[in-house]
N, C-alpha and C positions, 0 to 999 in steps of 0.2 A: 504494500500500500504506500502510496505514494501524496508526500504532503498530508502530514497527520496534525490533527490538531485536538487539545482533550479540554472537556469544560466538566464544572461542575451545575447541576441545574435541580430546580425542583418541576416537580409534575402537578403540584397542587399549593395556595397558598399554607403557608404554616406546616411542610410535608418534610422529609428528609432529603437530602442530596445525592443523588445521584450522579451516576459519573456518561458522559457524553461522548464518544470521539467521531469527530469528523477528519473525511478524507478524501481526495480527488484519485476517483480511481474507473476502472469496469465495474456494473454493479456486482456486489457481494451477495451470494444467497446461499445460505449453510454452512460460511466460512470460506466459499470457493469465490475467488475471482472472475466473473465471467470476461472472455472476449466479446467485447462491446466498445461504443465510443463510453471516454470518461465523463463522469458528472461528479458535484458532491453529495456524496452520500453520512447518513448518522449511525451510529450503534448507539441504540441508547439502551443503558443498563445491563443487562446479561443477554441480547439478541445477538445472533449469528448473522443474519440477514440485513444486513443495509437499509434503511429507508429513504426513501427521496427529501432532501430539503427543500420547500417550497417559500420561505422565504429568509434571507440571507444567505450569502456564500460558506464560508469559513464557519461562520456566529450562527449556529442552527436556533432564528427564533424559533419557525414553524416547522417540525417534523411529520410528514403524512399527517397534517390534521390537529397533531398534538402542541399547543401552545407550550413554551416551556419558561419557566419563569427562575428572575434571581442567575442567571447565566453569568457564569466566571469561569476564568481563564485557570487551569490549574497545569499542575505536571503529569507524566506518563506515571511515577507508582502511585499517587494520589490517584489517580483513574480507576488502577491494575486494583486496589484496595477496595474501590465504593464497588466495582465491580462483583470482585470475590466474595465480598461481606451480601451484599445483595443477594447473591447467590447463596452462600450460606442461611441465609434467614430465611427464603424463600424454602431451602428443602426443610429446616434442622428447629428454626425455632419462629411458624408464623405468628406467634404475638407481638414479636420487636417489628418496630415499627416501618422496620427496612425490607417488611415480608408484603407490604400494602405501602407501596411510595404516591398513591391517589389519594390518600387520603390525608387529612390534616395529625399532626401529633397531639395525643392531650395526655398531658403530663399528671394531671390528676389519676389516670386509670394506666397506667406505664407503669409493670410489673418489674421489679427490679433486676437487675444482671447477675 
């Protein structure tokens, strides 16, 4: 992949960070590169498959539809992290709030670590 770039973003106001990376490439679908013209494409969170940016280059506001909000600029292991952590919550422990990135955090009912 060629021209990477990693953000951190939320999916919902008040919701956890997730991690974003964009990149100008052939689209990606199941981790494979296809032979195509390039475009920019997002991985957002633990997705194998690229989605189209519809609005911004580089700065994915609009992914396939999905507004994303609070967008910053971060590093490649800060990405590799919100990544893997996402993924971990999603199989191992869906009460943390990183198993449901739609929905907002309430810290009131947040069962402790």
């Amino acid at each position: 992949m060629d021209r990477r770039h990693y953000w951190t973003a939320q999916l919902a106001k008040a919701a956890v960070d997730i991690g974003v990376m964009t990149f100008f490439d052939g689209p990606l679908v199941d981790g494979e590169i296809l032979d195509r013209s390039p475009r920019w494409q997002a991985l957002v969170r633990t997705e194998q498959t690229g989605r189209a940016i519809l609005m911004g280059d580089h700065v994915p506001i609009e992914v396939d539809g999905i507004f994303l909000r609070r967008i910053r600029p971060t590093t490649k292991s800060n990405y590799e992290y919100l990544v893997s952590h996402a993924a971990y919550s999603t199989a191992h422990a869906p009460h943390n709030p990183d198993a449901a990135p739609t929905t907002a955090v309430d810290f009131m009912t947040l069962k402790p670590f």
